[in-house]
N, C-alpha and C positions, 0 to 999 in steps of 0.2 A: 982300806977295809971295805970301803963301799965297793967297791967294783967285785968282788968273790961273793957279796951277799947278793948283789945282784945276777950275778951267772947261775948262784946257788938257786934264786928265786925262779928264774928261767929256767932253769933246769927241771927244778919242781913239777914247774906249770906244765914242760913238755913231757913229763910221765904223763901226766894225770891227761892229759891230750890223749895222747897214745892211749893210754888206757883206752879212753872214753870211747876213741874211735877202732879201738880192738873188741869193745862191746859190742857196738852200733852194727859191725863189720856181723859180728856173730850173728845177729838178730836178723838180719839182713841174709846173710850168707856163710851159714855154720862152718862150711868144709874152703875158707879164707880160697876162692875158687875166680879169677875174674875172666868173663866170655864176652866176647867183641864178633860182629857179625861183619863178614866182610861183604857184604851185599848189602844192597840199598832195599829196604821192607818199606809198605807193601811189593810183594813180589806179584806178579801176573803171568798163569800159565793158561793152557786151553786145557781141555777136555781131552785124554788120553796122552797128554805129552809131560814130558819128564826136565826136571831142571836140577842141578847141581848148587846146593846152597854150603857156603865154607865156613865154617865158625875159629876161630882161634881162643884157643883155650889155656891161662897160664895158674900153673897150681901152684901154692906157696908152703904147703906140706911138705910130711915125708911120708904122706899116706896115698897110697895106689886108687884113682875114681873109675868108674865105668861109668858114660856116657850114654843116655838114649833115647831120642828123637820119637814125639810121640803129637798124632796131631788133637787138635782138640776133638774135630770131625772126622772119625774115621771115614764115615759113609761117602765124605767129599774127596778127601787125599790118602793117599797111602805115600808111607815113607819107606827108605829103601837105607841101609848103613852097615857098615863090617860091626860084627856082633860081638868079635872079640877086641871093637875098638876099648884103649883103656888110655887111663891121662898117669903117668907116673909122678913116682915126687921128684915135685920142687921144677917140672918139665913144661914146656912152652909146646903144642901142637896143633895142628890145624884138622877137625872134625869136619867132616865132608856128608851130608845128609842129600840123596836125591830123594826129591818130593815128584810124584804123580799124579796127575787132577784125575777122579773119576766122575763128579758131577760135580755142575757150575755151582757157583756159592763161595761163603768167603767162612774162612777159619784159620785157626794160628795154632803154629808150630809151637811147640813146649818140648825143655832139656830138662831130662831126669838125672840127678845123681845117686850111685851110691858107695857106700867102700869096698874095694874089690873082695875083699876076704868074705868068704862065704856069698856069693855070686850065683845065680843059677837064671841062666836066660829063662828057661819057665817063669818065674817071679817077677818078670818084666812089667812096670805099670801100663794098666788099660787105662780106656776111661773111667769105667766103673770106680776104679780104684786109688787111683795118685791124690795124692791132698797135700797141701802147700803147708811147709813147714817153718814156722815162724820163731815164738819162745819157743817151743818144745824141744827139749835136747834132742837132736840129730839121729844120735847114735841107736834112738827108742824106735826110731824108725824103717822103714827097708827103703823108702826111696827119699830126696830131698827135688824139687821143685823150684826149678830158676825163677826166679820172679818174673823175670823178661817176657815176654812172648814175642811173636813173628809172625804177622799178617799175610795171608798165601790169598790170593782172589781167583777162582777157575772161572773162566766163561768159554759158551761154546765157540767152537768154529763155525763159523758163518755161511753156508751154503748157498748155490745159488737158488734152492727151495726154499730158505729162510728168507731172502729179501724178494722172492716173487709172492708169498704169502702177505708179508708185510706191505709190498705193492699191494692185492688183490685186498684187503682191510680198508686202505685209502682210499681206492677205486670205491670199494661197495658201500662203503659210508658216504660218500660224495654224492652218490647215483641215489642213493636213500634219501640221502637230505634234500637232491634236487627234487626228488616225488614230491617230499614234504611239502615242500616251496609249491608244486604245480598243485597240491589237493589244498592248498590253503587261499581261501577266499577270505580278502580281504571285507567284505561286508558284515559275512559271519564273526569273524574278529572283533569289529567294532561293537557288533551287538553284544556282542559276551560282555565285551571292555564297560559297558555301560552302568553295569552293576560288579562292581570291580571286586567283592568281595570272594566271592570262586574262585578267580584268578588270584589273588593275594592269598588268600589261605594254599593254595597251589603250591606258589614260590615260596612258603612260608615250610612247605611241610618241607620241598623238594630241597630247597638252599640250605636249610637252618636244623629241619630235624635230623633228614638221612645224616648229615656228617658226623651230626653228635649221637644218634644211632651207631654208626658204624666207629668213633672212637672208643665206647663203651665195651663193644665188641673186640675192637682191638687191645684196650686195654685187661679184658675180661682175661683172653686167651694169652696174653704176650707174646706179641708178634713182632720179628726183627724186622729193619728199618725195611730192608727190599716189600716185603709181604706187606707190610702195615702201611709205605706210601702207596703202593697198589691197589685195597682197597679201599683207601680215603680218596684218590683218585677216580675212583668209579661213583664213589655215592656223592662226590661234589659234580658229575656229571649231570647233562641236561635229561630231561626226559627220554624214551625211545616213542622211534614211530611206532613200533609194535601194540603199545597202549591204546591209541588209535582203535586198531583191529578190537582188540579185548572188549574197549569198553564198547565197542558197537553191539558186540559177541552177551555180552552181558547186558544190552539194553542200559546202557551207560548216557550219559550227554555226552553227544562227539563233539560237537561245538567247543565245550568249555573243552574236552581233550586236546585239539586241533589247538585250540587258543593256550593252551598250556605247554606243548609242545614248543609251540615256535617263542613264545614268552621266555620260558626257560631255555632254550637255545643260544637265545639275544643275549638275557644275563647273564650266562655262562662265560661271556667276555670278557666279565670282572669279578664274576664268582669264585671260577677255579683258578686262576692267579692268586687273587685275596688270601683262600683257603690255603693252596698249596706254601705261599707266603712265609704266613700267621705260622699255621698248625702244621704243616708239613714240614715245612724244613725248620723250625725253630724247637719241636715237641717231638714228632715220628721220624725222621728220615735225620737226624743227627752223626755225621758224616764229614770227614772233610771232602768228601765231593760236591761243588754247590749245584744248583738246579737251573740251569740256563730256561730263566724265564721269560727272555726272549724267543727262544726257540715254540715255547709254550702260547705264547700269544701269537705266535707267525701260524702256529699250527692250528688256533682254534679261529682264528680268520681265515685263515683257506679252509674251514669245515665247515664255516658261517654263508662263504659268497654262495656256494654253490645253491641253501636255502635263500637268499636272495633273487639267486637267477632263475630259480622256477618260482617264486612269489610272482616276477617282474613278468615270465610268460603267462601265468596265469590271471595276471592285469589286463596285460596288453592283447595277448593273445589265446584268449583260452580254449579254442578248437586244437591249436598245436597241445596247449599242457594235456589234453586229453588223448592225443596221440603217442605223445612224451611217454605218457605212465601207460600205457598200453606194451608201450613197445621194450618200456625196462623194466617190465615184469618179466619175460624168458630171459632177458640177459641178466639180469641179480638171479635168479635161479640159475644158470651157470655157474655164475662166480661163488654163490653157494654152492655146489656140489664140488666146485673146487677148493672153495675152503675145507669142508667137512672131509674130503678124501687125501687133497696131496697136502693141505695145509697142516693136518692130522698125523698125514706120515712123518713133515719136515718139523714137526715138534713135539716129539713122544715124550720128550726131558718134563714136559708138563705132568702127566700123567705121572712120571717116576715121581717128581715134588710132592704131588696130591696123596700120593702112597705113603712118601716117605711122613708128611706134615698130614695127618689126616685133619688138625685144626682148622685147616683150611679148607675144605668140606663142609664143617658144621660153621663157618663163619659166611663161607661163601651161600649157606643156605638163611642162615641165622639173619641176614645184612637187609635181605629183599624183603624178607615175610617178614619181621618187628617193620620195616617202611609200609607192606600193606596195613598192617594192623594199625600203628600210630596214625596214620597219616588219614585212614579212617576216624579214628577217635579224634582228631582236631577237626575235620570235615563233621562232625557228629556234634563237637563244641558252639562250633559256629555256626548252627541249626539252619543247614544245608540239606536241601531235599535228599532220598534216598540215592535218586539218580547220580547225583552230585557228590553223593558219598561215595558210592560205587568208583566214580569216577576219579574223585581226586586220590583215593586208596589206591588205584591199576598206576596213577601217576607218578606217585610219590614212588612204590615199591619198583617198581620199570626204570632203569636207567639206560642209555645210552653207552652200552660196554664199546661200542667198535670205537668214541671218540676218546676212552680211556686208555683204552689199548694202543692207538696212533699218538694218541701224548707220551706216553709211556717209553714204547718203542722207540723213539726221534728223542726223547730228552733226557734220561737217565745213562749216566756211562754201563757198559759190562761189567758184571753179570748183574747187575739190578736191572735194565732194564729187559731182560729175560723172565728172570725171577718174579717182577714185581706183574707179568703184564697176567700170571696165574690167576692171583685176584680175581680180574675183573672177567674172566675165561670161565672161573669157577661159580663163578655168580652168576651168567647168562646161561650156563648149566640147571642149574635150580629153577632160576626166577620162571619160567613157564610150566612150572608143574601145577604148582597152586590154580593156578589159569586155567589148564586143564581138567582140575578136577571140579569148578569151580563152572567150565562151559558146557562140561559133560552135566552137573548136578541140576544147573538153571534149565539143558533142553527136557532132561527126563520132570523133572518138577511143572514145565510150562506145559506139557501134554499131559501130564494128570492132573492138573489145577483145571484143565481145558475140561476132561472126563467130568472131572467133578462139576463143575460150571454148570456143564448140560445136566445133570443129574439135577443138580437144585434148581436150576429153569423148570425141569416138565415137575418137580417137586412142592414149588413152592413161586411160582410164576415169578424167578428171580430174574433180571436183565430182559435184553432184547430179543424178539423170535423172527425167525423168515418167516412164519405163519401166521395169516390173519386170523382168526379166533370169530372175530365177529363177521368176517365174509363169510367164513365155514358156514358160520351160523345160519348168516341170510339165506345162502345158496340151499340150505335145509329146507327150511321155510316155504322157499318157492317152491320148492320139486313137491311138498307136501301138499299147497296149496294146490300145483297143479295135477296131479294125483286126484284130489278131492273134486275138480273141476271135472276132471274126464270119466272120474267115478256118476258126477251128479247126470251129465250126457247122456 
């Protein structure tokens, strides 16, 4: 008797099994439907070209499905599939979907089901429209939602105008930095360094606040991984020379500028490793692609030497460093007007992004100007003359886009490193507007501060005069005297 109560008890158990997992099955997947992908996802296509992805599909009904391929992003892929494809009952077939990249970027394919009876390809789910169907009985619905998805990545095709660009970046960052090196006097340096509190509040705003500025920002807008390590990359960047100029332009301290510049250059060697480290790939860029951060230190040492070897000529030899920056002032103007012309044509896909995402627009302007502002306000804490305010405000908000753009470009796989290099494109866009309005306001304010100046001089004997007042006088005196001498004659 023991052995039939035990088959009984088994028996039992495997209803209630089955049950359980006839539930679970529903909740899961109302229409008992299972889809196996005979391709290896993530898939990788280019920019205009077409791929054939195969699904097998076995139905356990005796209810007729229609099948339909929808991507998440239209704007990236378009999908292409026979319209009267249908899965019958109880039938095993293979769905065949050609996907088309139309701009770079990553998005994933989704299978819609529904029951063929009453079918109408009009009713096809958009985006707008498809929603995942869970508890909800089925049948309430017009489409159900594979849980699955299927990761598609487009990147462009590579032209030979794309890597002589990305040459022409290297180049004119190298030749930038080498200026830097030949206009940096090591003497001026040291006197800054002397009262170290400038330069600390400097790296203070530049290392520590731009990044937490700009995750604020990133987290404000929600930005995907590609856009969000783009511009963390940029605001963990070192200064630009451009600051330099500004702060001369605005009657700035060039000195602490010069001294901030090449500071922040040096520490940039442990900075944006650290950062990218930490908060990039742990927080923003969550990916299974990891960050070859060797590549990343190889590159910001070769963006270092070159400020080394104009420091070392302008030690040893400083009639050459004045020849040096003479002579690579019309050749960075070349290589500018070939950035802004062919570099412009060989990446218009920027512009389509900037269109498409207009967030990155108002981030790319949002990132610079909160860094002039803050970085003002802590230069204003730490009761820093105005000069000095001035100064480390131009620095903090100023980054160094071309050494983010060359990390970028060299370290991230396709299409992120396309995508991400918008950021720091879209920020060197902006950041010289404020400047502008900013060198326009200081020359019109300093010639009528001047007017007025002379006004309250002859008004109120304010300041200093080219006229002596009291010669005038004498010179009076005498002619009158002798006037009266040649009268008495």
């Amino acid at each position: 008797m023991a052995c039939p109560v035990k088959l009984f008890i088994l028996f039992v158990l495997n209803c209630f099994i089955s049950l359980y997992g006839c539930v679970s099955a529903n909740k899961t997947n109302p229409y008992f439907v299972d889809i196996q992908s005979n391709d290896d996802f993530p898939i990788h296509i280019k920019e205009n070209e077409e791929k054939s992805v195969t699904f097998t599909i076995v139905n356990y009904q005796d209810t007729v499905f229609r099948v339909i391929p929808v991507p998440t992003d239209p704007d990236l892929m378009e999908t292409r599939y026979n319209a009267s494809h249908h899965l019958g009952a109880k039938m095993t077939s293979n769905f065949t979907v050609r996907v088309r990249g139309t701009l770079l970027g990553r998005t994933f394919l989704k299978l819609f089901m529904n029951k063929s009876d009453g079918y109408d390809v009009a009713d096809e789910p958009s985006r707008e429209s498809y929603t995942l169907v869970t508890d909800a009985d089925p049948d309430q619905r017009d489409w159900y939602e594979i849980p699955n998805k299927y990761e598609v990545t487009i990147s462009r095709d590579e032209s030979a105008l794309s890597h002589a660009f990305t040459g022409m970046i290297i180049v004119l960052v190298c030749l930038a930095n080498v200026a830097m090196g030949c206009k940096t006097e090591l003497a001026v340096v040291k006197e800054v360094l002397r009262k170290p509190i400038g330069p600390v509040t400097g790296m203070f705003s530049q290392f520590i606040l731009m990044p937490l500025i700009c995750l604020a920002v990133i987290y404000a807008l929600k930005f995907d991984a590609a856009n969000a390590i783009g511009f963390f990359a940029m605001a963990c960047s070192p200064g630009g020379s451009a600051s330099n100029a500004y702060s001369y332009l605005l009657a700035g301290d060039v000195s602490l500028s010069v001294t901030m510049t090449l500071c922040s250059v040096l520490l940039s060697l442990g900075m944006i490793p650290l950062w990218l480290f930490t908060v990039g790939t742990k927080v923003l860029y969550q990916t299974d692609v990891e960050i070859p951060f060797q590549n990343i230190f190889t590159s910001l040492v070769g963006l270092v030497i070159p400020v080394a070897i104009g420091m070392l000529i302008q030690w040893k030899k400083p009639n050459w460093a004045k020849y040096i920056l003479k002579g690579l002032r019309p050749l960075m103007i070349l290589f500018f007007i070939f950035v802004f012309t062919v570099g412009v044509y060989a990446n218009l896909f920027i512009f389509t992004l900037m269109r498409n995402k207009p967030e990155i627009l108002l981030a790319g302007a949002l990132i610079p100007y909160c860094g002039f502002f803050f970085g003002g306000i802590v230069a204003w804490v730490t009761r820093q003359s105005w000069e000095r305010i001035r100064t480390i405000a131009i620095e903090t908000g100023i980054q160094n886009t071309g050494i983010a753009i060359v990390l970028l470009k060299v370290s991230l796989p396709p299409p992120d490193n396309d995508i991400s290099i918008v950021a720091p494109i879209c920020a060197a866009i902006f950041t010289p507007i404020p400047m502008m309005v900013a060198i326009i306001w200081y020359e019109i304010y300093k010639r009528c501060y001047k007017n007025e100046h002379k006004v309250l001089y002859l008004d109120d004997n304010v300041g200093e005069s080219d006229v002596d007042f009291d010669k005038v006088a004498k010179d009076d005196m005498n002619d009158v005297e002798l006037q009266n001498k040649k009268t008495h004659l």
